[in-house]
VMD Tcl script that builds the backbone (N, CA, C; Angstrom):
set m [mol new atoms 318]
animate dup $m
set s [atomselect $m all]
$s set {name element resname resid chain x y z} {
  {N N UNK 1 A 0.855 -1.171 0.000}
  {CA C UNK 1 A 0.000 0.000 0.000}
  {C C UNK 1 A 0.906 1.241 0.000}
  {N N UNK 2 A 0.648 2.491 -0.403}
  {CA C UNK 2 A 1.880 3.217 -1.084}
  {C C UNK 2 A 1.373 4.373 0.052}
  {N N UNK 3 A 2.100 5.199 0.403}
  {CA C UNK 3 A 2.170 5.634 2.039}
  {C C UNK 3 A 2.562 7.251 1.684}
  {N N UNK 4 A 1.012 7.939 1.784}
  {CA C UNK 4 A 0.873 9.139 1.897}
  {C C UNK 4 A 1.194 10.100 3.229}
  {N N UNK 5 A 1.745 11.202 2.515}
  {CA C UNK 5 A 1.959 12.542 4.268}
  {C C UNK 5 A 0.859 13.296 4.473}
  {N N UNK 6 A 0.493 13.803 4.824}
  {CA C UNK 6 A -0.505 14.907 5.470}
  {C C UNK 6 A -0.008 15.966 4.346}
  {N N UNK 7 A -0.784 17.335 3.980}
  {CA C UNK 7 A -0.578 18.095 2.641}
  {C C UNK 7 A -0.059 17.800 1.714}
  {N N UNK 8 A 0.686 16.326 1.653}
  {CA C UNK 8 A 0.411 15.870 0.286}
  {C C UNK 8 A -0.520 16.199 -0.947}
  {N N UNK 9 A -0.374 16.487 -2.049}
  {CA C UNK 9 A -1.299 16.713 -3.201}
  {C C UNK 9 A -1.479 15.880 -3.942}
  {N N UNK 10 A -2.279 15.068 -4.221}
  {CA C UNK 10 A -2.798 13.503 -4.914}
  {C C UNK 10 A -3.710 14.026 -6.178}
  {N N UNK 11 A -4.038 12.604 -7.200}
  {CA C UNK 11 A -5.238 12.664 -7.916}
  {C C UNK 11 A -5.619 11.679 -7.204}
  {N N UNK 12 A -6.809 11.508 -7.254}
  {CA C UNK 12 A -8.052 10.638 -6.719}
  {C C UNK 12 A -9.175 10.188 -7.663}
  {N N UNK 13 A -9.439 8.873 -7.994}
  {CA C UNK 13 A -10.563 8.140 -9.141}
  {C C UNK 13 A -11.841 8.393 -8.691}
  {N N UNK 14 A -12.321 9.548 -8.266}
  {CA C UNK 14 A -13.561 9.420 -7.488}
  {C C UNK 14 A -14.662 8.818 -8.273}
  {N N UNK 15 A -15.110 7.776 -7.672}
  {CA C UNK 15 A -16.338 6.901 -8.203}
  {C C UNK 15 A -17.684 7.884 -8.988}
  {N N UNK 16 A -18.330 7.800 -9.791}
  {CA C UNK 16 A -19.135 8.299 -9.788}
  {C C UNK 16 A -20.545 7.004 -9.118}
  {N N UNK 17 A -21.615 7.780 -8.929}
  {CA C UNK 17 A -22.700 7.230 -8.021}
  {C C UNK 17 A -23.280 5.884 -8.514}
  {N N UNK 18 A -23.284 5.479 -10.006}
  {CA C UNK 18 A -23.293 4.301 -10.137}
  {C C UNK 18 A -22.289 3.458 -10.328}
  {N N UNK 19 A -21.242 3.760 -9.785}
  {CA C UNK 19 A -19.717 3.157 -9.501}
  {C C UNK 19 A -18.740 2.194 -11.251}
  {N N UNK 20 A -19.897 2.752 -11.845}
  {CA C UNK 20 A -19.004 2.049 -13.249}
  {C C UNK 20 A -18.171 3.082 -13.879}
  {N N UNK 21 A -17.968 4.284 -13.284}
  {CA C UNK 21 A -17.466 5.215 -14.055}
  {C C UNK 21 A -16.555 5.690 -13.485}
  {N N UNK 22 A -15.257 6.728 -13.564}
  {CA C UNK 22 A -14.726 7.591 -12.370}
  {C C UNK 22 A -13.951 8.565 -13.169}
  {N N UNK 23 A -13.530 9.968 -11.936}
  {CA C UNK 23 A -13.187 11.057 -12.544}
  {C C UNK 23 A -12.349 11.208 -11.781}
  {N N UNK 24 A -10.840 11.488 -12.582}
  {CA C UNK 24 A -9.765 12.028 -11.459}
  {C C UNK 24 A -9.999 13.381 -11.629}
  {N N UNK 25 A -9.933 13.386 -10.204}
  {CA C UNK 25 A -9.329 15.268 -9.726}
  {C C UNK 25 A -8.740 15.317 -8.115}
  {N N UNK 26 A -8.233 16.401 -8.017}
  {CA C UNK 26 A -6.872 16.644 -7.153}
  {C C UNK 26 A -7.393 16.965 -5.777}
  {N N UNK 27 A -6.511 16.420 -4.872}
  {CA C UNK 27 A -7.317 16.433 -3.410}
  {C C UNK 27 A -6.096 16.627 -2.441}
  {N N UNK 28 A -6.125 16.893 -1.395}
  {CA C UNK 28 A -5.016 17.211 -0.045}
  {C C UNK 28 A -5.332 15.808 0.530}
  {N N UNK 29 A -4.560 15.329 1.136}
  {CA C UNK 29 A -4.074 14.140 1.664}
  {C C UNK 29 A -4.421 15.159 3.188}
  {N N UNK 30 A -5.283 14.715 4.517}
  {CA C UNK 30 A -5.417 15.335 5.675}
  {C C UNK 30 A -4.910 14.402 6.596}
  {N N UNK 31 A -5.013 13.069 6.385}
  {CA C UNK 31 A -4.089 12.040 7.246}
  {C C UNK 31 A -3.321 10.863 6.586}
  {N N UNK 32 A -2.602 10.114 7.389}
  {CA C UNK 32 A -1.956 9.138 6.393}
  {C C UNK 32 A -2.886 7.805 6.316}
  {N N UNK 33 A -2.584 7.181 5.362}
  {CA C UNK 33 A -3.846 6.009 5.782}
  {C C UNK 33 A -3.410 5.242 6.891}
  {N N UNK 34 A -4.813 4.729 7.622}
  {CA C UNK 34 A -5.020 4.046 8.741}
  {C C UNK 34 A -4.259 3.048 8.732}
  {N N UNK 35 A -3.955 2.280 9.288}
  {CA C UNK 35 A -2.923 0.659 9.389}
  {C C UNK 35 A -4.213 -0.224 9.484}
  {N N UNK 36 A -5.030 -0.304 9.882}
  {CA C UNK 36 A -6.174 -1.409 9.456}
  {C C UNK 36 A -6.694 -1.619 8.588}
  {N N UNK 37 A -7.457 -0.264 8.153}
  {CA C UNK 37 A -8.039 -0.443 7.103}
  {C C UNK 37 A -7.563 0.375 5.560}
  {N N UNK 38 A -6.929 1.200 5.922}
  {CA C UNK 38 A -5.972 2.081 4.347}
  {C C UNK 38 A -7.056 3.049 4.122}
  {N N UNK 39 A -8.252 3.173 5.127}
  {CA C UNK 39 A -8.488 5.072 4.672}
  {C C UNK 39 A -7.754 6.130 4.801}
  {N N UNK 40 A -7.904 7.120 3.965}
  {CA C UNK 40 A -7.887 8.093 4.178}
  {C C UNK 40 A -8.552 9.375 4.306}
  {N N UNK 41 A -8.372 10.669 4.616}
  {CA C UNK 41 A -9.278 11.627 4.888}
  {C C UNK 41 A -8.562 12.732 3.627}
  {N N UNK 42 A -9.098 13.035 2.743}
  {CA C UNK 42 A -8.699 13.491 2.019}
  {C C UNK 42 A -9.439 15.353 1.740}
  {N N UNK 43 A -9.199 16.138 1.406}
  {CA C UNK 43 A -10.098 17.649 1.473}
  {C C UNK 43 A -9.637 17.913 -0.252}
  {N N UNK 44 A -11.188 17.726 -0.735}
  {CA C UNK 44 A -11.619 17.991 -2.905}
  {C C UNK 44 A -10.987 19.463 -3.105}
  {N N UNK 45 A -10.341 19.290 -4.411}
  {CA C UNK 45 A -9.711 20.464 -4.610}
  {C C UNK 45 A -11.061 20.744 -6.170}
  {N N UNK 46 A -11.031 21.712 -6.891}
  {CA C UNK 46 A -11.648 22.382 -8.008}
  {C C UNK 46 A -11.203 23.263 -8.846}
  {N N UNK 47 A -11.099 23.563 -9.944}
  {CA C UNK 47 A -10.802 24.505 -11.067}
  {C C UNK 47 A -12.029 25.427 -11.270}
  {N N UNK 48 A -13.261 25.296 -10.656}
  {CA C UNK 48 A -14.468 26.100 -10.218}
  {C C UNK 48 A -14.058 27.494 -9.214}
  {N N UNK 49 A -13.529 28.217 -9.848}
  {CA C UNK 49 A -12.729 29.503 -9.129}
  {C C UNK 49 A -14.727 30.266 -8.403}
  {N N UNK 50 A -15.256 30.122 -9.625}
  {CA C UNK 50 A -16.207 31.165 -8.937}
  {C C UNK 50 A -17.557 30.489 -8.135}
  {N N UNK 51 A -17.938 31.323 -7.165}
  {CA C UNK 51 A -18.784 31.119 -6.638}
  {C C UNK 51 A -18.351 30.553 -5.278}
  {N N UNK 52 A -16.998 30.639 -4.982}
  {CA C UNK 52 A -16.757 29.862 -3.918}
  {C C UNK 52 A -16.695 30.072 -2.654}
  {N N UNK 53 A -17.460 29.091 -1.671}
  {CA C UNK 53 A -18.450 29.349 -0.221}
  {C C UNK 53 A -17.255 29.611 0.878}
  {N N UNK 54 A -17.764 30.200 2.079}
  {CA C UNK 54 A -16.993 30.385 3.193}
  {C C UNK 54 A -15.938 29.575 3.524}
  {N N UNK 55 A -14.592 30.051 4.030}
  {CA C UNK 55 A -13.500 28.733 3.967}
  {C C UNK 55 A -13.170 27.973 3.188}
  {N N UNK 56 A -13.506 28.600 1.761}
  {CA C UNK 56 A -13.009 28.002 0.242}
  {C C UNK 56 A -12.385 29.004 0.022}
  {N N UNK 57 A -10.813 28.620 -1.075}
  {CA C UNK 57 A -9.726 29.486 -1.602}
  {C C UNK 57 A -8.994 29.199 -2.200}
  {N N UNK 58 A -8.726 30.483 -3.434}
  {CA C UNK 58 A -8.032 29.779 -4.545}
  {C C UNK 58 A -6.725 29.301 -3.880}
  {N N UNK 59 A -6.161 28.480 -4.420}
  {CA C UNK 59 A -4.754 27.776 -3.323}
  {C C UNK 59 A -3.580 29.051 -4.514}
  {N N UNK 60 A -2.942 29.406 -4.076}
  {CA C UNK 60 A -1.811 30.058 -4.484}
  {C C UNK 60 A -0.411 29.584 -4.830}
  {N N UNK 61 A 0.084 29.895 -6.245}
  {CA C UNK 61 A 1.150 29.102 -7.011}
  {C C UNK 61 A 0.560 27.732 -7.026}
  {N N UNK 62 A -0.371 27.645 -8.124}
  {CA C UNK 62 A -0.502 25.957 -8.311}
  {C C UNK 62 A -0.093 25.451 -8.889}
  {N N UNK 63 A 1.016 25.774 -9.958}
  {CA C UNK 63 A 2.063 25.244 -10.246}
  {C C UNK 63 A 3.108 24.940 -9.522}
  {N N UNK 64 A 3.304 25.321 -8.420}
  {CA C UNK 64 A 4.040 24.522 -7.214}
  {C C UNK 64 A 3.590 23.424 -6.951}
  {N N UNK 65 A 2.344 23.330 -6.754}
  {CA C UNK 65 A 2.135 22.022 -6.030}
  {C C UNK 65 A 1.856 21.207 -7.005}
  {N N UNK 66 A 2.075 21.158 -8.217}
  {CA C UNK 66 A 1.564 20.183 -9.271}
  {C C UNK 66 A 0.561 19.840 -10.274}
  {N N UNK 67 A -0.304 21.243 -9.905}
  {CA C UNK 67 A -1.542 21.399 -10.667}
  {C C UNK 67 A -1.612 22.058 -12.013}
  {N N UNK 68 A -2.291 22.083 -12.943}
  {CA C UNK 68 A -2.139 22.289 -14.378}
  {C C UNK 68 A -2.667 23.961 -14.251}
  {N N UNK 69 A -4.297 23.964 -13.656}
  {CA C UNK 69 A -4.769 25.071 -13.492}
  {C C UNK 69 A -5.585 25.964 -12.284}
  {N N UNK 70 A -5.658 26.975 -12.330}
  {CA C UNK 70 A -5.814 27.513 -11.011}
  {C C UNK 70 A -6.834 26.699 -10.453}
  {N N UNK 71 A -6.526 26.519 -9.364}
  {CA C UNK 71 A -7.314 25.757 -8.468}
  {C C UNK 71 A -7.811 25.989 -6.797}
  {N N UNK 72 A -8.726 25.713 -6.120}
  {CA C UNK 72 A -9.539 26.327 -5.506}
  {C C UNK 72 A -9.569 25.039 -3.855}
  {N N UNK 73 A -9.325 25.714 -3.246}
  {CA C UNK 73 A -9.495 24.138 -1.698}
  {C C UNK 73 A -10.959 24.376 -1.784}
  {N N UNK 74 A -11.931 23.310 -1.749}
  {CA C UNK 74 A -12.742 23.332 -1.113}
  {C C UNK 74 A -13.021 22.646 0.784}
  {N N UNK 75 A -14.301 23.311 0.848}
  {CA C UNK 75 A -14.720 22.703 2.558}
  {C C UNK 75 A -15.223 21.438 2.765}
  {N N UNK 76 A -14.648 20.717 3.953}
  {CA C UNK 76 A -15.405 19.182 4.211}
  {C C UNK 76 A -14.637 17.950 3.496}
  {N N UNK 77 A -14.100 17.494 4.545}
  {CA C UNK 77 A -13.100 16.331 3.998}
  {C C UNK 77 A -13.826 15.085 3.861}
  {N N UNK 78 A -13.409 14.050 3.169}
  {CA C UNK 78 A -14.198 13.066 2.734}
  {C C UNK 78 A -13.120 12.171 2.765}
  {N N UNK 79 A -13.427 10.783 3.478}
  {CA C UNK 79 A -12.996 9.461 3.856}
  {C C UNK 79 A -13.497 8.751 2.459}
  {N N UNK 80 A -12.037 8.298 2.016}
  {CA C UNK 80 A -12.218 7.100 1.010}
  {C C UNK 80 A -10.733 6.185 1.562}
  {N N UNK 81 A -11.005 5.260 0.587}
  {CA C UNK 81 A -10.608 4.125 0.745}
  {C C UNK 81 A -8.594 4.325 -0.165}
  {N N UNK 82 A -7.537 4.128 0.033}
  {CA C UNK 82 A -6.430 4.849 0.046}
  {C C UNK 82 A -6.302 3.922 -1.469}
  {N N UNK 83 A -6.795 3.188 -2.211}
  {CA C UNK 83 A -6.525 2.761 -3.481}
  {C C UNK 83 A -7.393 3.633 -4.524}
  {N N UNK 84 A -8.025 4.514 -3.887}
  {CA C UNK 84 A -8.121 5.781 -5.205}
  {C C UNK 84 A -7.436 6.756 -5.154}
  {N N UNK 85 A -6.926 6.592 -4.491}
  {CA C UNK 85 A -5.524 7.502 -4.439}
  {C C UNK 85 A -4.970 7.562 -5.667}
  {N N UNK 86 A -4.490 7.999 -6.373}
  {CA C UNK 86 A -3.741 7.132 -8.360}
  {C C UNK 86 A -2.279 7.531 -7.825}
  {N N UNK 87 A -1.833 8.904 -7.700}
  {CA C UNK 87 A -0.606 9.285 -7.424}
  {C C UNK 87 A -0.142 10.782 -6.426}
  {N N UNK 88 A 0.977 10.962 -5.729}
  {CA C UNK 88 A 1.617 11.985 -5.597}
  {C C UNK 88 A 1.893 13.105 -6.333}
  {N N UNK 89 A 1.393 14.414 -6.528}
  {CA C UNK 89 A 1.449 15.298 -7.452}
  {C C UNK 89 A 2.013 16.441 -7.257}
  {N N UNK 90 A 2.401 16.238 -5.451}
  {CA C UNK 90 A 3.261 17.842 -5.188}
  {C C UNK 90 A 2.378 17.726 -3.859}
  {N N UNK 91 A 3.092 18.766 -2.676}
  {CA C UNK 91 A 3.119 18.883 -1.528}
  {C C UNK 91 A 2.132 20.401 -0.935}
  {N N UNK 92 A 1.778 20.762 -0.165}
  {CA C UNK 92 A 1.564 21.975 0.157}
  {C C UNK 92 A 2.595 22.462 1.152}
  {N N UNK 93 A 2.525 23.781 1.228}
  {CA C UNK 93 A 3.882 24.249 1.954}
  {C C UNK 93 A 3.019 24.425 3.525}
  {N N UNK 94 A 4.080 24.627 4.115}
  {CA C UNK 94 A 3.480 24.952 5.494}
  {C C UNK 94 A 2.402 26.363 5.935}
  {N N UNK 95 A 2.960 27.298 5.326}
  {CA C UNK 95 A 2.073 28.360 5.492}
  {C C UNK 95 A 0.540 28.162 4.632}
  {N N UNK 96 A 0.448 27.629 3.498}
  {CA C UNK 96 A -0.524 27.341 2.551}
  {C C UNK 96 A -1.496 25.974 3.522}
  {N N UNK 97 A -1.036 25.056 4.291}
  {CA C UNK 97 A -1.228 24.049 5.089}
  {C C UNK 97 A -1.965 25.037 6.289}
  {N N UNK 98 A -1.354 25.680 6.980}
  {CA C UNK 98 A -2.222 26.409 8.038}
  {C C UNK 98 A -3.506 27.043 7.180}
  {N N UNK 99 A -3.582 27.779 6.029}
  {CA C UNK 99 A -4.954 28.269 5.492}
  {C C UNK 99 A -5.645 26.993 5.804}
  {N N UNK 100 A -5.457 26.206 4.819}
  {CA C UNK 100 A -6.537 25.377 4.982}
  {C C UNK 100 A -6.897 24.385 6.248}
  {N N UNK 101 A -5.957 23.784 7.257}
  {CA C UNK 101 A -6.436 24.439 8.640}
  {C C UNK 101 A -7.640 25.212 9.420}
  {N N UNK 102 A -7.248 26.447 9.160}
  {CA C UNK 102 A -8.035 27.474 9.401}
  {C C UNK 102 A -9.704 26.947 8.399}
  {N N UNK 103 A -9.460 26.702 7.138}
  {CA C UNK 103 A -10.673 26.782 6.768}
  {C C UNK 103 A -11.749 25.462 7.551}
  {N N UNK 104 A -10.547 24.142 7.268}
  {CA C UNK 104 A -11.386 23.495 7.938}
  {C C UNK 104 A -12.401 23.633 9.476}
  {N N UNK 105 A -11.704 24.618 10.150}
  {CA C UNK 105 A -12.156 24.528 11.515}
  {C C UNK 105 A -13.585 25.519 11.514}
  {N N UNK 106 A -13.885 26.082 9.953}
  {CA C UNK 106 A -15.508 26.911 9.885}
  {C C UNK 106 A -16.257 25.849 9.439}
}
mol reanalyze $m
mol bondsrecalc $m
mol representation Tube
mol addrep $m
C-alpha cells in the first residue's frame, strides 16, 4: 500500500454514483492512511474559481504544487478508501497548510 503525508497533493478516481465510471481530480491528503483499514481523509480540490463558499480558496502558485490550473481548496473532507488515491502530485507548503487548517475549523 503506497504511504501518503498529510498536505500531500494527490489525484483521486472518485467513483461516480453508479460506480461504473470515475473522474480524477486533485485532493489534499489530511491524514496518512489508517494501518487497518488504508483510509484516508482526504479535502476535494476544483478549477471552479467562482462562486466559492466560506473557507473556500483559490490555493496560491498551483504550479508549485503540481496542478495544471488555477485551483480552488474546497470545505469538508471526505474518507475514502487509500486505493483511489492514483498518485503523488506535489506537496503543500506549510504556510498554505495552516490556510486550509483554518478553513477546515468553519
Amino acid at each position: 500500500m503506497p504511504s501518503y503525508s498529510i498536505a500531500d497533493v494527490v489525484l483521486v478516481a472518485y467513483p461516480f454514483t453508479d460506480l461504473a465510471n470515475r473522474k480524477v481530480r486533485p485532493a489534499i491528503i489530511l491524514s496518512p492512511p489508517g494501518e487497518k483499514y488504508g483510509d484516508v481523509f482526504i479535502l476535494p480540490m476544483t478549477s471552479r474559481l467562482a462562486n466559492l463558499q466560506a473557507g473556500e480558496f483559490e490555493l496560491p502558485g498551483f504550479l508549485e504544487y503540481g496542478l495544471n490550473v488555477p485551483t480552488a481548496v474546497k470545505r469538508g473532507c471526505v474518507l475514502i478508501d487509500s486505493s483511489l488515491v492514483l498518485k503523488r502530485i506535489g506537496q503543500l507548503d506549510m504556510e498554505t497548510m495552516d490556510q486550509v487548517q483554518r478553513s477546515l475549523r468553519l
